[in-house]
C-alpha positions as CSV (number, residue, x, y, z in Angstrom):
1,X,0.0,0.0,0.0
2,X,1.5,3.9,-0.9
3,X,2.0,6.7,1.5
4,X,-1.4,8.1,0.1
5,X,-3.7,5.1,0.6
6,X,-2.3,4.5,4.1
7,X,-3.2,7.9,5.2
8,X,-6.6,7.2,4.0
9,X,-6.9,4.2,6.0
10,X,-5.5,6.1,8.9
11,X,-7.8,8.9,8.9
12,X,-10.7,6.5,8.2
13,X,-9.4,4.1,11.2
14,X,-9.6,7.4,13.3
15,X,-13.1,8.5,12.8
16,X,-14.0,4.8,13.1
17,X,-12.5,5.1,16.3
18,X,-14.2,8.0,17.3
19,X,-17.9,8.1,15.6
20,X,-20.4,7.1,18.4
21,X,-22.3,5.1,16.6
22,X,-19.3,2.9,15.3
23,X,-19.5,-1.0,17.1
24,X,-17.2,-2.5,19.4
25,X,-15.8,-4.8,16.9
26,X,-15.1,-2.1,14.3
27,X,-13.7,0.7,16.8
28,X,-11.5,-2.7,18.0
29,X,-10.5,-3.4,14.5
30,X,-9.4,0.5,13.3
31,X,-7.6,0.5,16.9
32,X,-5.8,-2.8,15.6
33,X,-4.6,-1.5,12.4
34,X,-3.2,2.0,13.8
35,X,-1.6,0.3,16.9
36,X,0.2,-2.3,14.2
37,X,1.0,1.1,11.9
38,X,4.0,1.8,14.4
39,X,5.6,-1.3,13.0
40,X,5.2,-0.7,9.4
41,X,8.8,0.9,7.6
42,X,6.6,3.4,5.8
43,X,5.3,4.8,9.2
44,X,7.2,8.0,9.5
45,X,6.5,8.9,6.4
46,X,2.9,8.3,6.8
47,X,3.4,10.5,10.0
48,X,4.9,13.5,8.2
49,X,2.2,13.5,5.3
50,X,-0.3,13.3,8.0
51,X,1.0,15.9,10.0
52,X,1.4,17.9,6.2
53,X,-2.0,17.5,4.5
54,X,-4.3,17.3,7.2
55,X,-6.0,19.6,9.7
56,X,-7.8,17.4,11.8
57,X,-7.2,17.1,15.5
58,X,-7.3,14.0,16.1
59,X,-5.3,12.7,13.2
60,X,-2.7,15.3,13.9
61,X,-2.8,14.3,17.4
62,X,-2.5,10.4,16.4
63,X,0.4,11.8,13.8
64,X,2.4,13.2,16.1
65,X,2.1,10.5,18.8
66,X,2.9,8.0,16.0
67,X,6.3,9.9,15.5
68,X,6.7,9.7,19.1
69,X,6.6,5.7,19.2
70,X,8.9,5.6,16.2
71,X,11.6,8.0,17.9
72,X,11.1,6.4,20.9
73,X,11.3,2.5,19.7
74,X,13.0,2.7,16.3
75,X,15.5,5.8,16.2
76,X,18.6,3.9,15.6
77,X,17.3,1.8,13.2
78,X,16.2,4.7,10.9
79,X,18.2,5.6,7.8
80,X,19.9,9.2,7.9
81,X,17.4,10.8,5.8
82,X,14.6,9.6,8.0
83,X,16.0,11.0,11.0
């Protein structure tokens, strides 16, 4: 999956995650795939085109804490560029 079409699932995850009317299982799925995002190599840039293209608080506020895990868990493993 691109950069593009793993921000879409990202901000669609979120407002799964968020909508009231959303059920258990599907707010426990979209809370599945963003917790298993941290993992994936394309996550920081997902984070930075997240962070770019989109004004949303709560997908900012996922964006940046996303960056955070990655720093935190993954810094020395991150090319030069990256960092």
């Amino acid at each position: 999956m691109e950069i593009s079409s793993k921000c879409k699932a990202v901000e669609m995850a979120l407002k799964v995650v968020h909508a009231g009317t959303s059920s258990n299982s599907e707010r426990a799925e979209a809370q599945k795939f963003l917790e298993t995002l941290t993992s994936d190599v394309a996550a920081p840039q997902v984070a930075v085109s997240l962070l770019s293209n989109f004004s949303d608080q709560s997908t900012s506020h996922f964006s940046l804490q996303l960056l955070r895990e990655i720093v935190k868990m993954k810094w020395a493993e991150l090319p030069a560029d990256e960092k």
